[in-house]
C-alpha positions in Angstrom: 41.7 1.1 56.7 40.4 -1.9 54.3 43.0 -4.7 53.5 41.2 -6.4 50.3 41.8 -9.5 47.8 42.7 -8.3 44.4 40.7 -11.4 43.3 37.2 -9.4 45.4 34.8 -7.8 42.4 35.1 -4.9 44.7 38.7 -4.2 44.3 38.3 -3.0 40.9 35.7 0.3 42.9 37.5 0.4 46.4 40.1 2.7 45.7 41.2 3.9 48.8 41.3 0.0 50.0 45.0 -1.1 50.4 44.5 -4.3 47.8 46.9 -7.4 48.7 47.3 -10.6 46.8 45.9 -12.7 49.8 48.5 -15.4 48.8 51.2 -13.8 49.2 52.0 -14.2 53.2 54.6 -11.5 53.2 52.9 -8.7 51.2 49.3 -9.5 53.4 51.5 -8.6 56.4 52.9 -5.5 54.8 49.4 -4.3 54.3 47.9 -5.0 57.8 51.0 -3.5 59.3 50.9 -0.6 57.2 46.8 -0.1 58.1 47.5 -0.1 61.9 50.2 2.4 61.3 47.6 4.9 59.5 45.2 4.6 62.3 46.7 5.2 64.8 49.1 8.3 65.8 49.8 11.2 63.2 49.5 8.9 60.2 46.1 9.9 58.9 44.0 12.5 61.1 40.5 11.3 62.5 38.9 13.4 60.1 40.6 11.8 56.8 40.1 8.2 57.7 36.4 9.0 58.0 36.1 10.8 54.9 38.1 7.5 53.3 35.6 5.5 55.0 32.6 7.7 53.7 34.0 7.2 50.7 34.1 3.4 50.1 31.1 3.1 51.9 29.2 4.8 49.3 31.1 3.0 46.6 30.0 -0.2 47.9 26.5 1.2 48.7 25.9 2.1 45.2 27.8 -0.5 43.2 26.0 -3.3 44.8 24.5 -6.8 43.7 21.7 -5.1 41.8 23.5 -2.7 39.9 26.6 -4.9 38.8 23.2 -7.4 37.4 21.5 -4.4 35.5 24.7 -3.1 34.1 25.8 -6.6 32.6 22.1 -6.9 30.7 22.6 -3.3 29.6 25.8 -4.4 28.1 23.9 -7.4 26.6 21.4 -5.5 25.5 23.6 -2.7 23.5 26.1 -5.4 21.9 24.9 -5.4 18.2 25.9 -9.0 18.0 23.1 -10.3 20.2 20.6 -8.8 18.2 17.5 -7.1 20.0 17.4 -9.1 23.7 14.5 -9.8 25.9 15.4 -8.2 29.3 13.1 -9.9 31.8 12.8 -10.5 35.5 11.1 -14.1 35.9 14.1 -16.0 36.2 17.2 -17.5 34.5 15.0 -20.0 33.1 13.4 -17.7 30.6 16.0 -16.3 29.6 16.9 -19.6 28.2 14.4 -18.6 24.9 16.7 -15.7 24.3 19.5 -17.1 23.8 18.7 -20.6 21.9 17.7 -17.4 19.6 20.3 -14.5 19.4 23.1 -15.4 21.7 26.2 -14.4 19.5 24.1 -16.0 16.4 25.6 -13.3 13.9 29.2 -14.0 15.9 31.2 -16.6 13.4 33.2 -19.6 14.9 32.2 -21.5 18.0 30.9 -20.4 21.5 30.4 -21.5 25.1 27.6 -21.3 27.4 28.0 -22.4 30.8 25.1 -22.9 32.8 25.0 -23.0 36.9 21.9 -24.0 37.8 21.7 -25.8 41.1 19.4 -22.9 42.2 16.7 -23.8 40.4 17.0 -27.1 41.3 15.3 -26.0 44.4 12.2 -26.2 42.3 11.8 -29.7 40.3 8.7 -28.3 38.5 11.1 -25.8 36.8 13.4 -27.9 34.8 11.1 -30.5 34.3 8.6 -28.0 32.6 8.1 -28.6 28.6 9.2 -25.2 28.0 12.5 -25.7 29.3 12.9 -29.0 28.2 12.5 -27.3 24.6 14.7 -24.3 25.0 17.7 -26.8 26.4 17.0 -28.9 23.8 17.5 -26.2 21.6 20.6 -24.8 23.0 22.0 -28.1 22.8 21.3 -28.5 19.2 22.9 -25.3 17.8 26.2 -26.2 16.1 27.6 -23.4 16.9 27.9 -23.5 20.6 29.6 -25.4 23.3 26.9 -25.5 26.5 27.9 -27.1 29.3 26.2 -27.7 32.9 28.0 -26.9 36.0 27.1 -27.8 39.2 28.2 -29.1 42.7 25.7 -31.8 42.7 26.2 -35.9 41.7 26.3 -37.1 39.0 23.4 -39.5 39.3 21.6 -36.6 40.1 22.7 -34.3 36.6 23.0 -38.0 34.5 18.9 -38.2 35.9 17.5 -35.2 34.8 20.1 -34.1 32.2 21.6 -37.4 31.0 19.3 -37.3 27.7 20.6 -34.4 26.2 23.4 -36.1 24.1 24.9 -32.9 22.8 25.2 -31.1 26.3 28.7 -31.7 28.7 27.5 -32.3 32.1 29.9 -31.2 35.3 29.3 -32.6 39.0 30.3 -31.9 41.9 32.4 -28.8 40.8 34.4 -30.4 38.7 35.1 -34.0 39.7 33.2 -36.3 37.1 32.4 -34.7 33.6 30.4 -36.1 31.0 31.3 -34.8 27.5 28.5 -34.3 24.8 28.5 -36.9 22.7 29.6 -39.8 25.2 27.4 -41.8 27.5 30.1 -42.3 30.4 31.4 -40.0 32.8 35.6 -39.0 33.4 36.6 -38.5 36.9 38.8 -36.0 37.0 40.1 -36.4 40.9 43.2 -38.7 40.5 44.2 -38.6 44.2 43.1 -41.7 45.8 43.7 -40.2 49.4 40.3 -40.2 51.2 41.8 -39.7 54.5 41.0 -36.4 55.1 37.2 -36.9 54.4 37.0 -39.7 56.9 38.4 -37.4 59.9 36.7 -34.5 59.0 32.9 -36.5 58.2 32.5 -37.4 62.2 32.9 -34.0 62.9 30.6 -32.7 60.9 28.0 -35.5 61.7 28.4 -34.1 64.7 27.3 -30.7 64.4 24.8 -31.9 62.3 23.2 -34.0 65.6 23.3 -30.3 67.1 22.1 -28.7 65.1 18.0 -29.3 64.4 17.3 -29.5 60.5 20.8 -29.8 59.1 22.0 -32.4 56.2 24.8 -34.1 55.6 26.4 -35.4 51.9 29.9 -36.8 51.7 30.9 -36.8 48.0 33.8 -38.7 46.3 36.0 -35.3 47.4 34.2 -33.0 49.5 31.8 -32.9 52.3 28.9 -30.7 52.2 27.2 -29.6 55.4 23.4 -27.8 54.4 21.6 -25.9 56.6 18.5 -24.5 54.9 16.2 -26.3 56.8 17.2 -25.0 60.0 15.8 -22.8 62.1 17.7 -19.3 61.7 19.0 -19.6 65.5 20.9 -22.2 64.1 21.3 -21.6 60.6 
C-alpha cells in the first residue's frame, strides 16, 4: 500500500495510492492505519496487493521525468498561440530565441516568464555568451511580458551578472530580496529579525562539513545551505 501527498505530480497517475493531505496529522494517520490494515490479514489477498503494486509501478515507470518533459513541448508545440515552436534538445538556453519570438506573441494583454536558472550557472561561459546576452535582452524588452529571475542564489551574485538588465525583476535566495524592473535597489522581503535559529544550526553543519571531504558551506540572511557536489560519492 502507497500513502502519497496530494501536492506529489504523481498523485494525479497513482490511482490505487491512498492520497493524504500530508498536513493534516489526523487524516495521515487514518491512511497509514488503514494501509497496515490491508496488508495484513484478510483485508486484500497476496495476490491483489501485487497486482496494485504491478500496477503503480508501471504507472510510474512509464509516466516518468522524460515523458512528463516531451508531453509539455508537445502541448507547446500544438497551442496555435505560440505559433510554429523550435523543439530542441541543447538546453534551456536556446530555447531562449523561441520565445523572445512567439511566446504568447498573438496572446493580447500581458504575460509572465519566470526563469530558474541556477543550473546553468554551473557553466559561466553560458550566460555570459553574446547569444544569450541578446535573447535576455530581448525578452526583457518586449512590452508585453513580465520576466522575472528566480533563484536561490545572492543577490550580489544575480545584481553581478543580471543587474544591467533594467526591465528584468531579479529574485534571490528564493524569495528573500527582490529587485523589481525598473529600480536599481533591492526589497527584502524577510521581516523577521530572529537569526537565532541559523546561529545553532550553522556549527552543526560546519561540522559535518569538516567530515565530510569536498563539502561547502553558505549561510544566507535566512537559510543555510550545505553543497556537496564536490564530494566524493561515498560521501555525497
Amino acid at each position: 500500500t502507497v500513502v502519497l501527498s496530494e501536492f506529489a505530480g504523481a498523485a494525479q497517475e497513482m490511482f490505487d495510492a491512498l492520497v493524504i493531505n500530508p498536513y493534516d496529522v489526523e487524516a495521515t494517520a487514518d491512511a497509514i492505519h488503514l494501509g497496515l490494515e490491508l496488508t495484513k490479514g484478510n483485508g486484500v489477498d497476496k495476490e491483489l496487493r501485487w497486482e496494485v503494486s504491478e500496477r503503480m509501478r508501471q504507472t510510474v515507470l512509464a509516466n516518468d521525468a522524460v515523458w512528463w518533459a516531451a508531453a509539455n513541448l508537445k502541448d507547446l508545440q500544438e497551442d496555435p498561440s505560440i505559433g510554429r515552436c523550435l523543439v530542441t534538445t541543447r538546453g534551456p538556453t536556446s530555447m531562449l530565441g523561441v520565445f523572445t519570438k512567439d511566446f504568447l506573441s498573438k496572446k493580447g494583454g500581458r504575460k509572465a516568464i519566470f526563469l530558474n536558472m541556477d543550473g546553468s550557472f554551473k557553466d559561466p561561459s553560458r550566460e555570459s555568451s553574446d547569444t544569450f546576452q541578446q535573447q535576455l535582452r530581448d525578452l526583457s524588452e518586449r512590452r508585453d511580458l513580465f520576466v522575472c529571475i528566480v533563484s536561490g542564489l545572492t543577490k550580489d551574485f544575480l545584481q553581478k551578472r543580471f543587474g544591467h538588465f533594467n526591465n528584468l525583476t531579479l529574485v534571490a535566495e528564493h524569495g528573500i530580496f527582490v529587485r523589481e524592473a525598473g529600480q536599481t535597489g533591492w526589497k527584502e522581503m524577510c521581516f523577521d529579525d530572529s537569526a537565532a535559529w541559523i546561529q545553532k544550526v550553522t556549527p552543526l553543519m560546519e561540522l559535518f562539513q569538516r567530515c565530510t571531504p569536498g563539502a561547502q558551506l553558505d549561510v544566507r540572511k535566512a537559510s543555510v545551505a550545505w553543497y556537496y557536489h564536490e564530494c566524493d560519492e561515498q560521501y555525497g
